[in-house]
ROKOLFI-282566 format. One line per field, with one value per residue: x, y, z of N, C-alpha, C in turn. Coordinates in pm, 1 decimal. Layout:
<sites>
n.c1	X|...
n.c2	Y|...
n.c3	Z|...
ca.c1	X|...
ca.c2	Y|...
ca.c3	Z|...
c.c1	X|...
c.c2	Y|...
c.c3	Z|...
</sites>
This chain:
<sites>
n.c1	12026.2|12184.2|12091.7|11823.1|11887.3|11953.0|11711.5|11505.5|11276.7|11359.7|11292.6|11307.0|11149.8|10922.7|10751.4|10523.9|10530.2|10423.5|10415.3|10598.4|10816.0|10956.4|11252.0|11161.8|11393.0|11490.0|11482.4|11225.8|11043.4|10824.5|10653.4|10370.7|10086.0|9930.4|9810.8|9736.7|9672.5|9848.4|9788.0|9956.5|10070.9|9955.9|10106.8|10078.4|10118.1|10175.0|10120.2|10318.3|10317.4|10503.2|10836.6|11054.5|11256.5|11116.2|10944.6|10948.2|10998.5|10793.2|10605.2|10734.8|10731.0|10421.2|10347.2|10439.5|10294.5|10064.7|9871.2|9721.0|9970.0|9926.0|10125.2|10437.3|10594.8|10878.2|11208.4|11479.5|11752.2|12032.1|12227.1|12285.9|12177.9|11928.6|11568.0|11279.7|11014.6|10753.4|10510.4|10162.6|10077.9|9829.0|9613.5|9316.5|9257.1|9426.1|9202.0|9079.9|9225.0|9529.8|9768.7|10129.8|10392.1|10729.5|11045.1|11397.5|11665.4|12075.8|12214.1|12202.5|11886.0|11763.7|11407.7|11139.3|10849.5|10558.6|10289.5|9983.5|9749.2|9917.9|10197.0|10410.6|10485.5|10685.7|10867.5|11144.9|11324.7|11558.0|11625.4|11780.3|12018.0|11871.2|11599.2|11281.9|10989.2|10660.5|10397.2|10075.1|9733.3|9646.6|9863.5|9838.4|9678.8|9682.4|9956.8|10217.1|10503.8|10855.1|11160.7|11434.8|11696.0|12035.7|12304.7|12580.3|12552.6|12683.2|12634.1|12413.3|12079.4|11750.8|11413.8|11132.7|10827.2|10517.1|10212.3|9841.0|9674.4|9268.4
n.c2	13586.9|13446.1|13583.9|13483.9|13206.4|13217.1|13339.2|13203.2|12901.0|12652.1|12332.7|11976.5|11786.9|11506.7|11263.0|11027.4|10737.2|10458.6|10351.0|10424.0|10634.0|10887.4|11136.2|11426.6|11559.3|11842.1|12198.3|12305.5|12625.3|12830.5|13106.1|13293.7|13529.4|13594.3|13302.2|13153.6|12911.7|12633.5|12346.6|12103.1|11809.8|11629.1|11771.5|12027.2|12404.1|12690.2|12993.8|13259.1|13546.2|13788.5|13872.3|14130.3|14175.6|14040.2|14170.9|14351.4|14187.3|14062.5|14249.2|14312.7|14060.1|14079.6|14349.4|14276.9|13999.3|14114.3|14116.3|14080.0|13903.8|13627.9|13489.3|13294.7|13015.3|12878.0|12717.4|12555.9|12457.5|12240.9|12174.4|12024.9|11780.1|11802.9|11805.6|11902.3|11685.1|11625.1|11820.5|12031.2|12348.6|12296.5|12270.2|12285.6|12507.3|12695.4|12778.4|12781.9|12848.4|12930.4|13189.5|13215.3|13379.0|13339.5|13413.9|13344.5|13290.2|13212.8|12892.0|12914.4|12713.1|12455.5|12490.4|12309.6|12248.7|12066.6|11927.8|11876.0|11710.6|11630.3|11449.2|11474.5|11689.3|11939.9|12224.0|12397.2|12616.1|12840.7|12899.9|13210.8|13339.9|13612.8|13588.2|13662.0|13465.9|13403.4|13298.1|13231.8|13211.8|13016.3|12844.7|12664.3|12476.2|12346.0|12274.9|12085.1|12125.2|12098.0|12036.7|11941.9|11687.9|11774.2|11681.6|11824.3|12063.9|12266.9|12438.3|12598.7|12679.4|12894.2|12944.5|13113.8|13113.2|13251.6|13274.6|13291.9|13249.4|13086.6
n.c3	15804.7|16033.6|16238.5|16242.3|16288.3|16515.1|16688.0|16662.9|16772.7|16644.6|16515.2|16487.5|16330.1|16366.2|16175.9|16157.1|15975.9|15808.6|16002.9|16170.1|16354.4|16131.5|16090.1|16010.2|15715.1|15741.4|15952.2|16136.2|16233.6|16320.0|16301.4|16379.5|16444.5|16831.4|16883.6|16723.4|16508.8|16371.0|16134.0|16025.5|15828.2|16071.3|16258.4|16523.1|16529.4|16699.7|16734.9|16859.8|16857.6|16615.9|16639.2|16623.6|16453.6|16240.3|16123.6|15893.7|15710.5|15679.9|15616.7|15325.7|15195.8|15211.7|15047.4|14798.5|14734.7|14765.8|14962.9|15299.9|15552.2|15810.9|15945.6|15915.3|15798.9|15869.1|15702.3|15758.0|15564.4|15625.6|15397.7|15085.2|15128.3|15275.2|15223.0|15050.9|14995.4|14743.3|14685.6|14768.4|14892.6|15049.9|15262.0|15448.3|15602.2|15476.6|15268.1|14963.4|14737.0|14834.4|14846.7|14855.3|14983.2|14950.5|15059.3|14973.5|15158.4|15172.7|15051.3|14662.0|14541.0|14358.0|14297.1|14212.6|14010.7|13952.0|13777.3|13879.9|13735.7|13550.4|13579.4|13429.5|13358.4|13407.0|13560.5|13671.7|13860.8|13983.8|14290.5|14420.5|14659.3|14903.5|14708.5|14588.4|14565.1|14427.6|14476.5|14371.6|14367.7|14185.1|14170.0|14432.9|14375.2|14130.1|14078.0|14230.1|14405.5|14482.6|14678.4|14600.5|14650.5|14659.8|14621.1|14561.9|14696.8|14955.0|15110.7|15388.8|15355.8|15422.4|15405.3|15400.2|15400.4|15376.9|15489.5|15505.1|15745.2|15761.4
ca.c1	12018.5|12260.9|11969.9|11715.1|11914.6|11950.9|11623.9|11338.6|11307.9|11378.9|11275.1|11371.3|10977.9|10897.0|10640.5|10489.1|10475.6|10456.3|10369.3|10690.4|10836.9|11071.4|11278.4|11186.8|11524.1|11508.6|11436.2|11159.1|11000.4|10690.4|10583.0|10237.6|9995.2|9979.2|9721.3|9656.9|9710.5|9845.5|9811.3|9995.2|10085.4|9964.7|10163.3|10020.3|10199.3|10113.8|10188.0|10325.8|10381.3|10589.0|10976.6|11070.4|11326.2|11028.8|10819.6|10992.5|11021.2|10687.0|10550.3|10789.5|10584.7|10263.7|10364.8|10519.3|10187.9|9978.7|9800.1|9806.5|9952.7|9935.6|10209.7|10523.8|10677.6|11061.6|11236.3|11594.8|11813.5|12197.7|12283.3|12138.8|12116.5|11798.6|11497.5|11104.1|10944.0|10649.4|10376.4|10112.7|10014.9|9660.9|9563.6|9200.5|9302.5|9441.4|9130.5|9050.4|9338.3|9612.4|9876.4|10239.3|10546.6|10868.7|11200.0|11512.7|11847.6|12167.3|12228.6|12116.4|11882.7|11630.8|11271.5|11112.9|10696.0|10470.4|10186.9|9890.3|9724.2|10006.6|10331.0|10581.9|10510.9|10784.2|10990.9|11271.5|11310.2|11711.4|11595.7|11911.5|11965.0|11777.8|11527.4|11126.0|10901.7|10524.5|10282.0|9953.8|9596.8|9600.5|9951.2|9840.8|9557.2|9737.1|10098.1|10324.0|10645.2|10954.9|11296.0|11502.0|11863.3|12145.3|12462.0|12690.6|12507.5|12724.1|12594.1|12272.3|11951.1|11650.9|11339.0|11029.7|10682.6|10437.2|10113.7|9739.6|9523.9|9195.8
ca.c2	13444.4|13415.8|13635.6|13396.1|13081.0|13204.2|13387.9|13147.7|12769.0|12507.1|12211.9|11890.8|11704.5|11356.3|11244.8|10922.7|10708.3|10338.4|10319.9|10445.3|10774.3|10985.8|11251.2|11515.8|11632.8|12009.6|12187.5|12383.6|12705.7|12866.0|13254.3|13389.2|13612.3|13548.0|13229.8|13114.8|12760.1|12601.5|12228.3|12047.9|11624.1|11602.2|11872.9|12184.1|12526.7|12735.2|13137.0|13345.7|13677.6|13834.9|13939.0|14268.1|14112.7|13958.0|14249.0|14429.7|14114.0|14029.2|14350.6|14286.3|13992.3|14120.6|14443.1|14179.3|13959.8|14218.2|14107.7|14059.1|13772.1|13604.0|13317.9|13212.6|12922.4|12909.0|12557.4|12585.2|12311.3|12247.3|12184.3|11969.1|11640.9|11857.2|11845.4|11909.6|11652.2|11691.8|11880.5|12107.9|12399.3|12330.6|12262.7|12360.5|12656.9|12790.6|12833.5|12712.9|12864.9|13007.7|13291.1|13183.9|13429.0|13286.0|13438.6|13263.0|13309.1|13116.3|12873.0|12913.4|12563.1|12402.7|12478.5|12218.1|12242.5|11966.0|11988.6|11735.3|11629.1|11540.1|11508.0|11426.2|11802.4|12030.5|12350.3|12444.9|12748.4|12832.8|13022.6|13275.5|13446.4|13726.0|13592.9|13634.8|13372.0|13441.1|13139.2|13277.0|13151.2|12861.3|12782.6|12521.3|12388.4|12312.8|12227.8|12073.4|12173.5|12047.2|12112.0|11808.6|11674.2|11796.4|11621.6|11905.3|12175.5|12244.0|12515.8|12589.3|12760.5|12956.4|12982.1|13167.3|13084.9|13355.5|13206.6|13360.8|13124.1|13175.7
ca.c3	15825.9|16098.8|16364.9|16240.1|16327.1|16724.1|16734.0|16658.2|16859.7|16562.6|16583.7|16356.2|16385.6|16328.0|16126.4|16125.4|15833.3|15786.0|16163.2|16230.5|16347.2|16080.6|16111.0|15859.4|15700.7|15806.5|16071.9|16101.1|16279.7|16290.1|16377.2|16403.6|16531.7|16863.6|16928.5|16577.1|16484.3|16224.6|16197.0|15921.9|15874.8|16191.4|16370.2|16571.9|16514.7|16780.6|16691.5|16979.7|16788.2|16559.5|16665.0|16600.4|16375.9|16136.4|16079.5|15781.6|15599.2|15624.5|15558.8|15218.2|15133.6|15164.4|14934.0|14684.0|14714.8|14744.1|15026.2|15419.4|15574.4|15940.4|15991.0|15835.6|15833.7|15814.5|15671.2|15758.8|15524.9|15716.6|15305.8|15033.3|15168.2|15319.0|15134.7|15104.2|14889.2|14633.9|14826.3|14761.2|15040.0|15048.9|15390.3|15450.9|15719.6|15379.8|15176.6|14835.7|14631.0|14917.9|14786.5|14947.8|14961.9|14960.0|15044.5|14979.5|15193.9|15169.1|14914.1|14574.1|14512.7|14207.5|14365.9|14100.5|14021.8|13827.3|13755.8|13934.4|13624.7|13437.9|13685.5|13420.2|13333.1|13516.2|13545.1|13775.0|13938.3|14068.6|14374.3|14489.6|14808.8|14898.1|14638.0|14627.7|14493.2|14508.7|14420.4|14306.0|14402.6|14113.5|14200.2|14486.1|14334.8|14004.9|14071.7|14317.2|14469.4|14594.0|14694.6|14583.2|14744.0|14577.2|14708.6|14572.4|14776.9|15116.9|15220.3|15421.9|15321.4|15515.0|15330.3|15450.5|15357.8|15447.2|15470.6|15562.6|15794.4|15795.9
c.c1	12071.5|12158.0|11836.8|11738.0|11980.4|11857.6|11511.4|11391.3|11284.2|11403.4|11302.3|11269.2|11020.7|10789.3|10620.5|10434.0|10534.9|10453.2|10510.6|10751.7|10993.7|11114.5|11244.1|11332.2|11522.9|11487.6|11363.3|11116.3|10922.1|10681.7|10426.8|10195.0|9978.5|9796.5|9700.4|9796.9|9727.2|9883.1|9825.5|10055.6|10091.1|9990.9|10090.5|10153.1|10126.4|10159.7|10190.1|10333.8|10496.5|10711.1|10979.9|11170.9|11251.7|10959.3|10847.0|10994.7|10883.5|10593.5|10627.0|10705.5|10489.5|10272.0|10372.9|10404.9|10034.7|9793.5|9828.3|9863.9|9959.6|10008.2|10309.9|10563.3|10826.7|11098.0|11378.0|11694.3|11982.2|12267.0|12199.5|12119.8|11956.1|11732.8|11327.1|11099.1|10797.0|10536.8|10312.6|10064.2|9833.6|9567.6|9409.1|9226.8|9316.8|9369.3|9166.2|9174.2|9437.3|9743.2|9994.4|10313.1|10683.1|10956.8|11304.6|11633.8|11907.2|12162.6|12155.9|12037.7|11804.4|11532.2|11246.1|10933.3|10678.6|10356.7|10048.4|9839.4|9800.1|10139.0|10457.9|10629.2|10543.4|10828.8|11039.3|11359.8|11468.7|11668.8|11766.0|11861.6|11918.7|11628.6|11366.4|11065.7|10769.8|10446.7|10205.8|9850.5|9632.1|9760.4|9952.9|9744.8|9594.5|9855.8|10142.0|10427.8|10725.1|11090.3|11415.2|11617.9|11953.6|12263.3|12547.6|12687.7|12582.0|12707.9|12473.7|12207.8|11843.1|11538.4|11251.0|10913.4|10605.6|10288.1|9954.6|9660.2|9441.1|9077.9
c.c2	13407.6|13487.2|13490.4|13240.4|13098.9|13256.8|13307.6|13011.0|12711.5|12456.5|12108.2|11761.2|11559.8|11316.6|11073.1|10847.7|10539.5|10271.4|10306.7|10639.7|10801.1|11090.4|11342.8|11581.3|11785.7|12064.1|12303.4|12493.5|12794.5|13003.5|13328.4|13469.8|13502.3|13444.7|13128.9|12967.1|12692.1|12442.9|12164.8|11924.8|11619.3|11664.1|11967.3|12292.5|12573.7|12911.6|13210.7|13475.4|13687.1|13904.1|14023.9|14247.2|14057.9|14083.1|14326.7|14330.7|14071.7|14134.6|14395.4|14203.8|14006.3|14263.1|14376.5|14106.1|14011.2|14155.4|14036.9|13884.5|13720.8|13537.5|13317.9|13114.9|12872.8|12734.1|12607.1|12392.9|12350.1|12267.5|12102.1|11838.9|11687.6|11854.5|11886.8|11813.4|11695.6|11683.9|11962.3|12188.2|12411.9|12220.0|12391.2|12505.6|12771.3|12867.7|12749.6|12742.9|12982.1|13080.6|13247.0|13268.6|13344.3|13342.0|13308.3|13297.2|13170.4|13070.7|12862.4|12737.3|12578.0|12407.7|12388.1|12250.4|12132.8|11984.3|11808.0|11667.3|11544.2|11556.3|11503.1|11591.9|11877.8|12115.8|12363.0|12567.5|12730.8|12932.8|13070.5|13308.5|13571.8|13689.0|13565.1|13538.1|13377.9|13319.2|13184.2|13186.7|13010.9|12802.3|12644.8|12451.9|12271.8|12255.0|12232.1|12115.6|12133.7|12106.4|11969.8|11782.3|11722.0|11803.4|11747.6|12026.1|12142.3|12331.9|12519.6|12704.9|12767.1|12950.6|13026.9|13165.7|13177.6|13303.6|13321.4|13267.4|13167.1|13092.4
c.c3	15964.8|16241.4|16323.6|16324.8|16476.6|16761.6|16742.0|16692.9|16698.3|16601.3|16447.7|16406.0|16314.6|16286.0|16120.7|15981.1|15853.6|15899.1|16242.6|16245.3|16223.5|16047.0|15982.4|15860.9|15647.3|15930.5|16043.1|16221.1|16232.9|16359.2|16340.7|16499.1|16671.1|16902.1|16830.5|16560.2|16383.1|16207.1|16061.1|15909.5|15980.9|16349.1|16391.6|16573.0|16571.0|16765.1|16835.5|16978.4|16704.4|16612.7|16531.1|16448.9|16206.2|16042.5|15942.3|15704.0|15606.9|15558.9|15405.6|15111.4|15130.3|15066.7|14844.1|14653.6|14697.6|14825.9|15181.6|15443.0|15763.5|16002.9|15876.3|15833.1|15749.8|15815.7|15706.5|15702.6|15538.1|15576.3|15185.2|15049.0|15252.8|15258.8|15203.5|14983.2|14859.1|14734.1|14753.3|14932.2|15040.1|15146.8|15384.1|15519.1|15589.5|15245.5|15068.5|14764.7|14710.6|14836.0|14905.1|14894.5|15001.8|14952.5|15084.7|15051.2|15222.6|15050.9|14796.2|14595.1|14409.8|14349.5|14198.7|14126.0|13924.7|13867.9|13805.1|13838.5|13543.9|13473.6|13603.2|13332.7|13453.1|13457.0|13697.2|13769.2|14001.0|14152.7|14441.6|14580.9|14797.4|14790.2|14630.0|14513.2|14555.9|14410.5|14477.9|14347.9|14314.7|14162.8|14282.1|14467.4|14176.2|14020.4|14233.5|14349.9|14559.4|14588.9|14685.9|14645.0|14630.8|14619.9|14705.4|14644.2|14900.1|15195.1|15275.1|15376.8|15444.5|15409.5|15417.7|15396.4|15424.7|15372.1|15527.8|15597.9|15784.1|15871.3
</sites>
């Protein structure tokens, strides 16, 4: 955790909403192959290559998913006043039904899913450190995912999303 958070440029973006700019609460960083573009609410991710540093953990997640991948994108939350709200990854770039790896370092948190048809159906996931989470083809077509606030959380978390553009 502690190489990740002086090796890769995080950034803490702004998204427009309500015809105003706001800060998303994390900060985020992006690694790909090097050229490949990844353009999500708005933003461009621009991939410059993989650090030497990356390559064993992604070549983790694609054993674990059981298939390649080209891009990660790392969320880094300071503690849990950080969150992601309810999202699905299904950006066209990612194909009809995209496979995501997820490693967890730092603090344990609730990853939470519901389900699009019928949102007041949920389960919650305690992701630990070191811990893999792989969401399956129907995963973003079917259910949402977020990472909720949780005041009593004080420590920070890394997560890693390993994504395949195509």
């Amino acid at each position: 955790m502690a190489k990740l958070k002086t090796l890769l440029p995080w950034q803490q973006e702004s998204l427009m909403m309500f015809g105003r700019p706001v800060k998303v609460p994390r900060q985020v960083a992006f690694v790909a192959d090097k050229g490949l573009c990844y353009r999500y609410s708005g933003k461009d991710h621009w991939g410059t290559g993989w650090p030497e540093a990356l390559l064993a953990i992604k070549a983790e997640a694609e054993h674990l998913a059981g298939q390649a991948f080209n891009c990660v994108l790392l969320n880094w939350y300071q503690d849990g006043q950080d969150y992601m709200g309810w999202h699905a990854d299904d950006e066209a770039v990612l194909g009809p039904a995209p496979v995501v790896a997820m490693l967890s370092l730092g603090a344990p948190r609730d990853f939470l899913f519901r389900l699009k048809q019928a949102p007041k159906v949920k389960h919650k996931l305690l992701l630990e450190t070191d811990s893999w989470l792989i969401m399956e083809a129907d995963t973003q077509v079917l259910w949402q995912h977020s990472l909720p606030v949780r005041k009593n959380v004080q420590e920070e978390r890394i997560s890693l999303t390993f994504r395949l553009l195509l």
